[in-house]
C-alpha positions in Angstrom: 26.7 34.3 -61.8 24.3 31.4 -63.1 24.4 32.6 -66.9 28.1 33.2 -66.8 29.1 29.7 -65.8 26.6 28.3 -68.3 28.2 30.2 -70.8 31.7 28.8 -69.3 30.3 25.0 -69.3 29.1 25.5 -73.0 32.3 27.3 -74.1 33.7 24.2 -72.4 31.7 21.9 -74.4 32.6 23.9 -77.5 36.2 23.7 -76.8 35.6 19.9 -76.1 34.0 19.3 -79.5 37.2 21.0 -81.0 39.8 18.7 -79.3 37.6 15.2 -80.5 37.4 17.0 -84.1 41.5 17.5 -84.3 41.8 13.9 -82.4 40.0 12.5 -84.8 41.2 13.9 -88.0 44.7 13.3 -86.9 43.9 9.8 -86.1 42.1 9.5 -89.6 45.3 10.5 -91.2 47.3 7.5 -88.9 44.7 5.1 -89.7 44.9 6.0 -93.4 48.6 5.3 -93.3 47.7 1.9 -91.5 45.3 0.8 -94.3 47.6 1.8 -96.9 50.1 0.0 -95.6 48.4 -3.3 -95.4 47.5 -2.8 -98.7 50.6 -2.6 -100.1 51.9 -5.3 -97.9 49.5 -7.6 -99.7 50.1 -6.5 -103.1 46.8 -4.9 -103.2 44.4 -8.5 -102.3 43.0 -8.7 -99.2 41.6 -12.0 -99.6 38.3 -11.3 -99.3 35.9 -7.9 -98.9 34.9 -9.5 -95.3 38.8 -9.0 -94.7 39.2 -5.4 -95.9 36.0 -5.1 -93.7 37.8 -5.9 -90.5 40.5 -4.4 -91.4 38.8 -1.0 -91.6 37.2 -1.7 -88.7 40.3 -2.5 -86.2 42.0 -0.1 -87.6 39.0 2.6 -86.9 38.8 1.6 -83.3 42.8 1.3 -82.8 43.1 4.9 -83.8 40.0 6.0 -82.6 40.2 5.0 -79.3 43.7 6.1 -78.8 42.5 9.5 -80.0 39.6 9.4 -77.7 41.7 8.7 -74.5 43.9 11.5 -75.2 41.1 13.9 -75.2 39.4 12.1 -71.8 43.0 12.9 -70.5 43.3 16.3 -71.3 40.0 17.3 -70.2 39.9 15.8 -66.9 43.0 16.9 -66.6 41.6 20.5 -67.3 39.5 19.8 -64.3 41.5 18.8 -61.6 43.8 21.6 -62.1 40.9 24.3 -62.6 38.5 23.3 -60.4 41.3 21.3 -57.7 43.3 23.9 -57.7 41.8 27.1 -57.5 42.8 29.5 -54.9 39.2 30.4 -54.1 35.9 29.2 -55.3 35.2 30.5 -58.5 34.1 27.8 -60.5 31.6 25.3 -60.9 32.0 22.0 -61.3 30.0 20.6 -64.3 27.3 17.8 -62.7 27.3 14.1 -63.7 24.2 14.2 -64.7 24.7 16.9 -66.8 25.3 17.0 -70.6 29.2 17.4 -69.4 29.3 13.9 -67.1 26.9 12.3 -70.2 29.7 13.2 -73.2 32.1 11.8 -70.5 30.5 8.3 -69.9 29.6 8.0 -73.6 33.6 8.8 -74.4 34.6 6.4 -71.5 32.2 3.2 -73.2 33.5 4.1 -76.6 36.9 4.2 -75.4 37.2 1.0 -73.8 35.0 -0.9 -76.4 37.9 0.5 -79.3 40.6 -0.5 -77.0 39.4 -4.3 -76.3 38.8 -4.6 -79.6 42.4 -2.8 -80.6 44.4 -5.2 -78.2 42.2 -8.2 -79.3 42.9 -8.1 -82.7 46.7 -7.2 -81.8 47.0 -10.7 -79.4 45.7 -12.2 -82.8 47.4 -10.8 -85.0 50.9 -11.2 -83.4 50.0 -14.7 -82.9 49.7 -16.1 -86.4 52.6 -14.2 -87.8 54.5 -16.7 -90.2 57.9 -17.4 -88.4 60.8 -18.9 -90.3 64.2 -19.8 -87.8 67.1 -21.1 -90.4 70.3 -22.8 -89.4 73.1 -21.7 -91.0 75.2 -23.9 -89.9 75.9 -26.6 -92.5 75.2 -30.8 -92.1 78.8 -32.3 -91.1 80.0 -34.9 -93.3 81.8 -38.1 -92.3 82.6 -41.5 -93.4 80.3 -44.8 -92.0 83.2 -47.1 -91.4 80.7 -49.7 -91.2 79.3 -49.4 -94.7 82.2 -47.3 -96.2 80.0 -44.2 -97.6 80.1 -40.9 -97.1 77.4 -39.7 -95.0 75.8 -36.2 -93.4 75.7 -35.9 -89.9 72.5 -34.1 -88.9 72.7 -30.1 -87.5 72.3 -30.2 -83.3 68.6 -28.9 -82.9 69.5 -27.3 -79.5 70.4 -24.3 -80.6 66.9 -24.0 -82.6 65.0 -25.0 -79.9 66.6 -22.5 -77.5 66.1 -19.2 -79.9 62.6 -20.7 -80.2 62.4 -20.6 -76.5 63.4 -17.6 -75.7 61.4 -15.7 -78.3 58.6 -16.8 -76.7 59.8 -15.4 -73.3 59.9 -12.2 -74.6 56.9 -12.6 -76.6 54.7 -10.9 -73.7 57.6 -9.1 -72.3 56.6 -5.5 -71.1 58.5 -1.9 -71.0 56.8 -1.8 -67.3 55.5 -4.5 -64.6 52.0 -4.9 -64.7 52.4 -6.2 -60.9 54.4 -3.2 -59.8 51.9 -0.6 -61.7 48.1 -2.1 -60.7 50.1 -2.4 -56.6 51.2 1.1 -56.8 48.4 2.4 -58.2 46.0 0.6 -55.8 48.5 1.8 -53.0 48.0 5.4 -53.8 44.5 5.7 -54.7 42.9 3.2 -51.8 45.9 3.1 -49.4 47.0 7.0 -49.2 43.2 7.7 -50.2 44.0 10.1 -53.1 40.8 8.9 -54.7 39.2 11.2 -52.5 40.6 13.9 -54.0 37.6 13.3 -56.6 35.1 14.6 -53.8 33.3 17.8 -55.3 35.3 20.1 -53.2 37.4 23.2 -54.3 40.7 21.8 -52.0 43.3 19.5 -53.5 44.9 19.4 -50.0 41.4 18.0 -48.6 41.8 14.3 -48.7 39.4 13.4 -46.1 36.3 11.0 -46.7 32.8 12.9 -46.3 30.3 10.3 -47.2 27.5 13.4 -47.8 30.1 14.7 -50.2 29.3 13.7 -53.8 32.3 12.3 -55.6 33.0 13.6 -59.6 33.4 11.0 -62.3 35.5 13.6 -64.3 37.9 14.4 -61.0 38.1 10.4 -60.3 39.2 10.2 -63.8 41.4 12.4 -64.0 43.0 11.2 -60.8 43.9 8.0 -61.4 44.7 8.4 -65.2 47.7 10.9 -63.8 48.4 8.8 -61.0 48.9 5.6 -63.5 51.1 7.9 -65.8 53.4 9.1 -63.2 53.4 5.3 -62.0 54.0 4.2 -66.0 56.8 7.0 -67.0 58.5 5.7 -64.0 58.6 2.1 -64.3 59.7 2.8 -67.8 62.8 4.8 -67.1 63.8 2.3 -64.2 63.5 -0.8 -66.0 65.1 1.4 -69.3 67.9 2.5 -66.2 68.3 -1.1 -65.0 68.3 -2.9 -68.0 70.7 -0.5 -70.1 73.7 -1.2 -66.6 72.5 -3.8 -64.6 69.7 -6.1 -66.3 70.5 -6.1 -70.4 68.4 -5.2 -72.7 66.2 -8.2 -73.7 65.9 -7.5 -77.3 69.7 -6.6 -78.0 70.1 -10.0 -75.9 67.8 -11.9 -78.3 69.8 -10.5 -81.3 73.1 -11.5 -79.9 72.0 -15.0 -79.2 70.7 -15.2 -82.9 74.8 -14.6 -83.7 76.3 -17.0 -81.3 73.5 -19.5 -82.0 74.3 -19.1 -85.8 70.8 -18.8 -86.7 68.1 -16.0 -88.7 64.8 -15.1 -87.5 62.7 -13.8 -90.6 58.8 -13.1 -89.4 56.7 -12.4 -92.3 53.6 -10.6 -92.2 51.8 -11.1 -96.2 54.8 -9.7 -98.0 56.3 -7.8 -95.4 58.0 -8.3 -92.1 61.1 -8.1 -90.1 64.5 -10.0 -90.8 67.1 -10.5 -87.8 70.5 -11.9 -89.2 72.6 -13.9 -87.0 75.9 -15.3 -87.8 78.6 -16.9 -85.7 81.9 -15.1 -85.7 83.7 -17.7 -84.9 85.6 -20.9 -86.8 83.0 -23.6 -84.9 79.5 -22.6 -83.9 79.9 -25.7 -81.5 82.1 -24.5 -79.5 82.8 -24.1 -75.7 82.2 -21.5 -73.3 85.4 -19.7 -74.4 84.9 -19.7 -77.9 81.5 -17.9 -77.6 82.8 -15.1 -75.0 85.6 -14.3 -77.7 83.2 -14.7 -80.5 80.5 -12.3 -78.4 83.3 -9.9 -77.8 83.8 -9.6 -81.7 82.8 -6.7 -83.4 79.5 -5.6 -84.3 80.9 -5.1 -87.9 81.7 -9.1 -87.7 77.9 -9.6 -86.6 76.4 -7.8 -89.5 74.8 -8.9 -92.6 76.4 -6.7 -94.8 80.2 -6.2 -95.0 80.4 -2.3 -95.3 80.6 -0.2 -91.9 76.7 0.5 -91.5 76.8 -3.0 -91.0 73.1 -4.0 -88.7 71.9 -7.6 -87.3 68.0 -6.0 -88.2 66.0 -5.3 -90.7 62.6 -4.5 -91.8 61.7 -6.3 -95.1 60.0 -6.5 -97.8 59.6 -10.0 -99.7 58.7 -10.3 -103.6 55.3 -12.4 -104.6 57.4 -15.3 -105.8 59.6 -15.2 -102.2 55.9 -14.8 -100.4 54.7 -18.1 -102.4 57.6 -20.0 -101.7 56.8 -19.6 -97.9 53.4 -20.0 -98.0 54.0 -23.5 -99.8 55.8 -24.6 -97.2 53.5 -23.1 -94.5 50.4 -25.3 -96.5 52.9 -28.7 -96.2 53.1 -27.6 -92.3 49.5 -27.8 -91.9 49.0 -30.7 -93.7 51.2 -32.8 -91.4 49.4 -35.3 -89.6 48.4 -34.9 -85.6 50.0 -37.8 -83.9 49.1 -39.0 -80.6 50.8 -38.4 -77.6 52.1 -41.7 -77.0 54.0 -41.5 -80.6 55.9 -38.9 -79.6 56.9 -39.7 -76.0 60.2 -41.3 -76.8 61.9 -39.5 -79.9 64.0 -36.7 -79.7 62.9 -32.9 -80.0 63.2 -32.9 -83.6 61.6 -36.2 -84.5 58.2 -35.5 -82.6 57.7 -32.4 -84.4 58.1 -34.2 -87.8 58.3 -37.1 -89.8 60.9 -38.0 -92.6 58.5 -35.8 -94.8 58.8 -33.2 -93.0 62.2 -33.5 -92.3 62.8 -32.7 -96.0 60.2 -29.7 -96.1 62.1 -28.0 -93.3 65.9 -28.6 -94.9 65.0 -28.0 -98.2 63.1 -24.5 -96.8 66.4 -23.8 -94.5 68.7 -24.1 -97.6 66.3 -21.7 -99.7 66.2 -19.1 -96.9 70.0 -19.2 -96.8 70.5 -18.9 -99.9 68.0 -16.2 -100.8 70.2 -13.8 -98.5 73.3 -14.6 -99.0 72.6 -13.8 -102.2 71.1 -10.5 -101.0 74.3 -9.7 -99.0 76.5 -10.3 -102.5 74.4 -7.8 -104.0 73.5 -5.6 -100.6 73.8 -2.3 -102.8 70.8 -3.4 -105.0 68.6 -4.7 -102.1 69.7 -2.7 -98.7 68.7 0.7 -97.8 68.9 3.5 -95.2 65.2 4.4 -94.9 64.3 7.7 -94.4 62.5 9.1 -90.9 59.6 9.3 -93.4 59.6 5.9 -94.5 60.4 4.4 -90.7 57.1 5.9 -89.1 55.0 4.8 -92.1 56.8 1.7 -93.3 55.1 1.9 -96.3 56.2 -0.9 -98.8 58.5 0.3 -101.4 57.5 0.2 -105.3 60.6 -1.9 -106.1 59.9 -4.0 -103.5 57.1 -6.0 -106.0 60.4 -6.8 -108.6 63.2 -7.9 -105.9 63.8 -8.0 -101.7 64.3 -4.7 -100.3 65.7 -4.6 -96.7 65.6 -1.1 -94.4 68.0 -1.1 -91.9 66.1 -1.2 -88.5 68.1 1.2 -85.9 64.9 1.4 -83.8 64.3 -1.9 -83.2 60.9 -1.6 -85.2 60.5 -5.7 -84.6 59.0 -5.0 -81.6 56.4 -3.7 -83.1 55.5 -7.7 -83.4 55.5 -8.4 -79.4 54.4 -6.6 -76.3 57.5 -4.6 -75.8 56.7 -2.5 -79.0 52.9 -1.6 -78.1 53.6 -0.4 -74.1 51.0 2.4 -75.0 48.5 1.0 -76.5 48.1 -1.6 -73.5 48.8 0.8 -71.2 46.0 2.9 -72.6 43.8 -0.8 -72.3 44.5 -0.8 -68.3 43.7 2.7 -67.7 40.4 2.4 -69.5 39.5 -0.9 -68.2 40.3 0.3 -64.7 38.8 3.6 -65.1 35.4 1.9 -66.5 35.1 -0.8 -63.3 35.8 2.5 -60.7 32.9 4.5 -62.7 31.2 1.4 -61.5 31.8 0.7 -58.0 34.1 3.8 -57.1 36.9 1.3 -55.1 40.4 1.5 -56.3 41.2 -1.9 -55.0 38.2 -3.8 -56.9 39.2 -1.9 -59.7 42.5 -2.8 -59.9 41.9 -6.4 -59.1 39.9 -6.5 -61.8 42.2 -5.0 -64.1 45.0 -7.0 -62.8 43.2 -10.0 -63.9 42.0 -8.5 -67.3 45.6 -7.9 -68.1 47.2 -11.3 -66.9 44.1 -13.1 -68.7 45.4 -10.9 -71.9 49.3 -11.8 -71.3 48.3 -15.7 -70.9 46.0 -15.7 -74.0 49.2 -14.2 -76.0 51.6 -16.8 -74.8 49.4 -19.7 -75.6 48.9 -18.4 -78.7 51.8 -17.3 -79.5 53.7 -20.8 -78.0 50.8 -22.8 -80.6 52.6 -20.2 -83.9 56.1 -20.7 -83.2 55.4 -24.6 -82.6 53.6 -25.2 -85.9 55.4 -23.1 -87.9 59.6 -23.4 -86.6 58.4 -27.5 -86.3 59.0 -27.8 -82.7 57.2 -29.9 -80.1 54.9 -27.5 -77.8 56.0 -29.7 -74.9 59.6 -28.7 -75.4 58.6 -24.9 -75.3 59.0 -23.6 -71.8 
């Protein structure tokens, strides 16, 4: 009986090897794809080897963490239902302090080291994205009676400074509720005491706590990683449920403001990025409460950018060098500006204590080149707009005509969120089941666990909207104070 469940642990261990082998050759394949892709994005130069370095790097423990955590599932999930499960006692389970529990903890570490460093460099990265919001609502010309000329009556900043404002609500918005996941999960690990189900006995229906009883860091595992799964999948059909009839769906909401609010949002990440056309329907963007529910009950062939039936308010795009430049000038003239003090800027309105009369100028003449860059694109949408194929829109790999003019894919998937929280639910979802799962191999208390992770996660969401408030302020010229 001894030798045959040794051979059993070691064809486990086999088997093991086999699943991190196909993990990780599947996940070289993604990260391949990744690399490529930010290589093409930046026209081949990435600045600096150091960059290239890091990029390699992130990349490696993005995809090599997510790899890892599926195989950590799996085989803790083998456990629970072999060993759990089992009618009558006929196997063994393998020992923490066997080579079993020491491939485990060594996966665990290296998990959740990839992962913090994976969501780390995710935080920064979406948070020094180069943002451009453009008005397309023309400067109003009247006559000065006073001096008898002809003069431009400035664009109402509201509008700008509300887009601005609610792009960075949803910056940080989530699929799920981290407050309704870490409570539930606490509730049914500490408070229904399913964590003992980890206890080193052959009963799943045995949930009593034996202090004498040695508790498995493989059953724990595998535990609460299901437990937080069930808990996920559900939180993410409700609030799909509630916000497709009841709630709305944030980012089809954000979109439709961009139309009634007659401005673009164009985020730019080195030559490519993500354009979101809005354009009022209506006569007078100004208008009253009326005059937006009739222009918000238009069409969605009215909304789009192009005039043909496919039609689409978003895109995924990719700029030319010259069109990259051009932004990156005025990005240079943004950080040049000078930092005034606090007491300059206390009485002038939104607009003037984000810039001076300089500035001013930067930011119109930038707003009229944007504008006229794609309308120019929508005259000649057949040259520059595609359909991507399901190929191109899991790799969005740059295009090789995309070096000699703008190409735009149409985005039915919503692949902008890709920028914010919303898009990355599983990577930060596989972040709070590692961190958690490292803190209980620690102290073996679902509450202090998920505490701990609760605050990990809130610390994350808080560094994100700072940072992400700090971009959109610099770079859409807009007072930090006036961002909510």
């Amino acid at each position: 009986l001894y030798k045959a469940e040794k051979r059993r642990i070691q064809d486990f261990i086999n088997t093991w090897d086999y699943m991190i082998i196909s993990a990780m050759v599947l996940a070289l394949i993604i990260g391949l794809v990744r690399l490529l892709r930010a290589y093409r994005a930046s026209n081949g130069f990435f600045g600096n080897p150091m960059e290239l370095i890091i990029q390699v790097i992130v990349t490696a423990a993005d995809v090599g963490s997510g790899a890892l955590f599926f195989v950590l599932f799996f085989v803790s999930l083998y456990w629970v239902c072999f060993f759990k499960l089992q009618s009558s006692a006929h196997t063994i389970l393998p020992a923490d302090d066997g080579e079993v529990g020491y491939r485990f903890r060594v996966c665990i570490i290296s998990t959740v080291i990839g992962r913090v460093v994976a969501i780390l460099w995710m935080v920064w990265h979406q948070s020094f994205l180069d943002i451009f919001l453009f008005d397309r609502t023309a400067p109003r010309e009247f006559v000065d009676e006073r001096r008898g000329v002809l003069r431009e009556f400035p664009t109402p900043c509201w509008r700008t400074l509300f887009i601005a404002n609610e792009w960075n609500e949803i910056q940080t918005l989530r699929q799920t509720s981290l407050e309704f996941t870490m409570f539930m999960a606490v509730f049914l690990l500490g408070g229904i005491e399913l964590e003992n189900g980890a206890k080193v006995t052959p009963d799943a229906t045995d949930l009593t706590e034996i202090p004498v009883v040695e508790t498995s860091q493989l059953l724990r595992f595998g535990i609460s990683s299901i437990i937080f799964l069930i808990i996920e999948v559900f939180g993410v059909v409700a609030m799909m449920f509630l916000r497709n009839y009841r709630l709305g769906d944030p980012l089809r909401d954000f979109v439709d403001l961009l139309s009634l609010s007659n401005i673009s949002f164009l985020i730019l990440d080195n030559r490519a990025g993500f354009f979101l056309h809005g354009e009022f329907s209506g006569p007078e963007v100004d208008t009253d409460a009326k005059g937006l529910a009739e222009a918000l009950a238009a069409s969605r062939a009215m909304h789009g950018f192009t005039s043909d039936a496919e039609g689409g308010q978003t895109y995924v795009v990719f700029v030319t060098d010259q069109f990259r430049k051009e932004c990156l000038e005025f990005l240079r003239n943004a950080d040049a500006r000078p930092v005034r003090e606090e007491s300059q800027t206390a009485t002038r309105d939104p607009k003037d204590s984000a810039m001076d009369q300089q500035e001013r100028g930067h930011s119109t003449r930038l707003r009229e080149h944007l504008v006229s860059v794609f309308d120019d694109i929508r005259d000649k949408h057949r040259d520059h707009v595609q359909n991507p194929s399901l190929f191109q829109q899991w790799t969005l790999l740059p295009p090789r005509e995309a070096s000699d003019k703008t190409i735009l894919w149409r985005d039915t998937r919503k692949a902008f969120s890709s920028v914010i929280f919303y898009g990355n639910e599983l990577s930060l979802f596989m972040m709070q089941v590692m961190v958690f799962a490292a803190i209980d191999m620690s102290v073996q208390s679902a509450a202090l666990s998920g505490a701990v992770t609760y605050i990990v996660m809130f610390a994350l969401t808080f560094l994100r909207d700072e940072l992400g408030k700090s971009n959109i302020s610099k770079k859409a010229f807009i007072d930090k104070r006036f961002l909510i």
